[in-house]
C-alpha positions as CSV (number, residue, x, y, z in Angstrom):
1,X,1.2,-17.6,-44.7
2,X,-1.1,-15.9,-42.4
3,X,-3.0,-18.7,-41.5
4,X,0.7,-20.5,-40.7
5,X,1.2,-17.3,-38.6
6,X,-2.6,-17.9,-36.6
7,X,-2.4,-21.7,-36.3
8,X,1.4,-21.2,-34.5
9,X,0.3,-18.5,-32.3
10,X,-2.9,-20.5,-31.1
11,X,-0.8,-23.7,-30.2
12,X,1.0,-21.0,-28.3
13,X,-1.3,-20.2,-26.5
14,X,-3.1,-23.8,-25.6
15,X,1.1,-25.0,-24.8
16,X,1.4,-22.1,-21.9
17,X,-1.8,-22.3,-20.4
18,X,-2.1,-19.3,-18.4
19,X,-5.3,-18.7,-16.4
20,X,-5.6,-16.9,-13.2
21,X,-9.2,-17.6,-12.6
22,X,-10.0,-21.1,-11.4
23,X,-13.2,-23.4,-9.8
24,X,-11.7,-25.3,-6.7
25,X,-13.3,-27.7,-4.2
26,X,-12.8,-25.8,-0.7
27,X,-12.5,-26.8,2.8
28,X,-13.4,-24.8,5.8
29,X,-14.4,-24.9,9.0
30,X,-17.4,-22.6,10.6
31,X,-17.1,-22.0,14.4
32,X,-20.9,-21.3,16.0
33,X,-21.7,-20.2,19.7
34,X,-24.6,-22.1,20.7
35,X,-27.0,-19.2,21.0
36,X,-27.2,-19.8,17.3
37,X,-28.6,-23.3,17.6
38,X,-32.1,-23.5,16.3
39,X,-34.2,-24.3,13.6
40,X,-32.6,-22.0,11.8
41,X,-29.1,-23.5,12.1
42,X,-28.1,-24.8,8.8
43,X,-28.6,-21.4,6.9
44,X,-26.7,-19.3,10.0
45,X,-23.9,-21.4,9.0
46,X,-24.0,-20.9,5.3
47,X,-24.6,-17.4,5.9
48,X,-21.3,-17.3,7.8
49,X,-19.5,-19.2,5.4
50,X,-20.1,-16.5,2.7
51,X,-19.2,-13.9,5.0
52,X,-16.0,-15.2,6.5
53,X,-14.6,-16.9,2.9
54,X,-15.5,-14.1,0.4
55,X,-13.4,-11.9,-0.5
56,X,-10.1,-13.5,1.7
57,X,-7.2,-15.0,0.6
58,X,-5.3,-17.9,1.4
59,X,-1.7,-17.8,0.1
60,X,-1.8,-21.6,-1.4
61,X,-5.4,-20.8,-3.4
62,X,-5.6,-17.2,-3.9
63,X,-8.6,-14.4,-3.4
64,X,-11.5,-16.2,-2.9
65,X,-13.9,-14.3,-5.6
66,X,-17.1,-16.5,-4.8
67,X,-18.8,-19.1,-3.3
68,X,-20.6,-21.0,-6.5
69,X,-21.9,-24.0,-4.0
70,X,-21.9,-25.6,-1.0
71,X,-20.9,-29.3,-0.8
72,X,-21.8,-30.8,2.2
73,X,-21.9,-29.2,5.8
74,X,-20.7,-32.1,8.3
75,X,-22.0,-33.2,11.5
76,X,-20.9,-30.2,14.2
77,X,-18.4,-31.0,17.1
78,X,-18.4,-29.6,20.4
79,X,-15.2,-27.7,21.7
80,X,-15.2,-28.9,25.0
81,X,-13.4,-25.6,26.7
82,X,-16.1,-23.2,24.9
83,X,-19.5,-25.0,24.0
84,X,-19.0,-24.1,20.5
85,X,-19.8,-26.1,17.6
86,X,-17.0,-26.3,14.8
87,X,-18.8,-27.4,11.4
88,X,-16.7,-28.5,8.5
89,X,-18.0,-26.9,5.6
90,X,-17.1,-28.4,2.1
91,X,-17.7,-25.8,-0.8
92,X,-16.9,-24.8,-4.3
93,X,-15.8,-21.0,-5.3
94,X,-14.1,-19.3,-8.0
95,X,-10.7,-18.4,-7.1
96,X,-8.2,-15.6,-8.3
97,X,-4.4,-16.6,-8.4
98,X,-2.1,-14.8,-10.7
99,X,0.9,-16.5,-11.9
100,X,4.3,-15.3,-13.2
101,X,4.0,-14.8,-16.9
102,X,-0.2,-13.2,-17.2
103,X,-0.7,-10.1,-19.0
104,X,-3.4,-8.5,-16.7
105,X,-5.3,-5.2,-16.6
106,X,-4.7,-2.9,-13.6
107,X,-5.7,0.6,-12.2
108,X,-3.1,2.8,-10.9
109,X,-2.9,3.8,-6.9
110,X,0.5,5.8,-6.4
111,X,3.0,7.0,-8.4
112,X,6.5,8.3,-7.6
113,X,9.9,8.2,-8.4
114,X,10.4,4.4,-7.6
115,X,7.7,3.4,-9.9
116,X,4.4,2.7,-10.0
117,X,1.7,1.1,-7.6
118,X,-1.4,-0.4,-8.6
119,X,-4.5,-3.0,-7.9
120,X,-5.2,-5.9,-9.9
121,X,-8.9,-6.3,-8.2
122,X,-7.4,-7.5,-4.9
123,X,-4.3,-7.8,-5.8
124,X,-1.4,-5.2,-4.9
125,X,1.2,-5.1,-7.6
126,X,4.7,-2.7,-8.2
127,X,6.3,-1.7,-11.0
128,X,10.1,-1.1,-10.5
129,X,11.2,2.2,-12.4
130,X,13.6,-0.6,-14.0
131,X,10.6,-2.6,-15.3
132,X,9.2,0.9,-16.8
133,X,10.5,1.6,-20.5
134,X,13.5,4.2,-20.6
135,X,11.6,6.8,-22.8
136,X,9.3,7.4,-20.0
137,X,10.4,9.9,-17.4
138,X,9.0,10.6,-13.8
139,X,7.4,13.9,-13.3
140,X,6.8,15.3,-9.8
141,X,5.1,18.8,-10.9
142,X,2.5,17.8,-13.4
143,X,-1.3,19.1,-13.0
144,X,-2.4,15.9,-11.9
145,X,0.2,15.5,-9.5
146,X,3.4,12.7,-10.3
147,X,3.3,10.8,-13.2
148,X,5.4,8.9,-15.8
149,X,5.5,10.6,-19.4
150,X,6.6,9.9,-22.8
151,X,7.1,13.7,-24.4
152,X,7.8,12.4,-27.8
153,X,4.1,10.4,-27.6
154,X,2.2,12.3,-25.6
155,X,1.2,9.0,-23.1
156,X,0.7,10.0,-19.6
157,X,0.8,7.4,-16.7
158,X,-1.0,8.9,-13.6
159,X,-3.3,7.7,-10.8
160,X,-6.6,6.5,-11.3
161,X,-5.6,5.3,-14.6
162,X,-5.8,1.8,-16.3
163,X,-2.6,0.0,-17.4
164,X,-1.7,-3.2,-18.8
165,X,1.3,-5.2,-17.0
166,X,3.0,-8.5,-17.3
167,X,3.1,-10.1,-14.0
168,X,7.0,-11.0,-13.4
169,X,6.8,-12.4,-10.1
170,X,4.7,-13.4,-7.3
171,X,5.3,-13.2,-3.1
172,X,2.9,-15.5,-1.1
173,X,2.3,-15.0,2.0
174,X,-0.3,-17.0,4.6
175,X,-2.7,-14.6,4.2
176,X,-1.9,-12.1,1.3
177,X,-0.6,-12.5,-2.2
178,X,1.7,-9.4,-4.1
179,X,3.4,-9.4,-7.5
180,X,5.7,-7.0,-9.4
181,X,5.0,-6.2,-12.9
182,X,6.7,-5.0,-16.0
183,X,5.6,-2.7,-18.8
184,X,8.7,-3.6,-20.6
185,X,7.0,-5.6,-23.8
186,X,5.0,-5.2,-26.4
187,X,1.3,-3.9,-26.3
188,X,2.2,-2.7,-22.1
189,X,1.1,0.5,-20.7
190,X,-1.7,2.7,-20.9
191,X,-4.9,1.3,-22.0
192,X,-7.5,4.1,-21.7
């Protein structure tokens, strides 16, 4: 029966699919003023490509996390009203782009009577007081400041700490991704 039990909750697994971390081919283009033109051009541009990508976000790809490799830099063209060179830049880099439906571990920013802020790595997430579970209660006068508490278990939910939350939707915007989590299911909540 157990083995039933594993073999059903694998195919699960493999049928939903859920990964928020992904290796994507990339396009962008890298804008040089022409005091950088030299022998050293090709690496000034590469340089500039790890600066300006890493760590953005684009709302149809996600936080760029990092850049693994780079492609192919094309041949430069000259804006005619500025003298600078635009070079298209083809790249690959490991991307971060939560979907509706991941479990995901997050630390806790703000807490107050509305719920409960926090950062998944780059990402901002809320957690409604509707999406918390009705045995814990807001407390504004606490040691450690506001919190949500569960008397009857002793489990504390305060800044700084880590959670676990199901992502239960997603707002994209051109340059910004936010979701709004839940701690209303099983294995939810306070991790350390």
């Amino acid at each position: 029966a157990e083995y039933g039990e594993f073999q059903t909750f694998q195919h699960y697994f493999k049928r939903i699919n859920l990964r928020m971390f992904y290796h994507m081919c990339l396009e962008h283009r890298i804008l040089l003023h022409p005091q950088y033109f030299g022998p050293r051009l090709i690496d000034i541009v590469k340089k500039k490509l790890f600066t300006e990508v890493e760590g953005s976000c684009t709302g149809e790809y996600g936080f760029v996390v990092a850049v693994t490799t780079i492609d192919h830099i094309g041949n430069g063209v000259i804006d005619q009203g500025q003298g600078s060179v635009n070079f298209p830049v083809k790249y690959k880099a490991i991307v971060f782009r939560p979907f509706k439906g991941e479990v995901v571990d997050a630390i806790v920013t703000e807490v107050n009577k509305v719920g409960i802020f926090c950062a998944v790595g780059p990402l901002s997430c809320f957690i409604s007081r509707h999406s918390i579970p009705a045995d814990m209660e807001h407390a504004a006068d606490t040691e450690a400041g506001e919190c949500y508490q569960n008397i009857d278990e002793g489990i504390v939910i305060q800044k700084d700490d880590e959670i676990r939350l199901k992502i239960i939707g997603t707002r994209v915007d051109a340059n910004d991704i936010f979701a709004v989590g839940s701690l209303m299911d099983d294995f939810l909540g306070l991790v350390s």
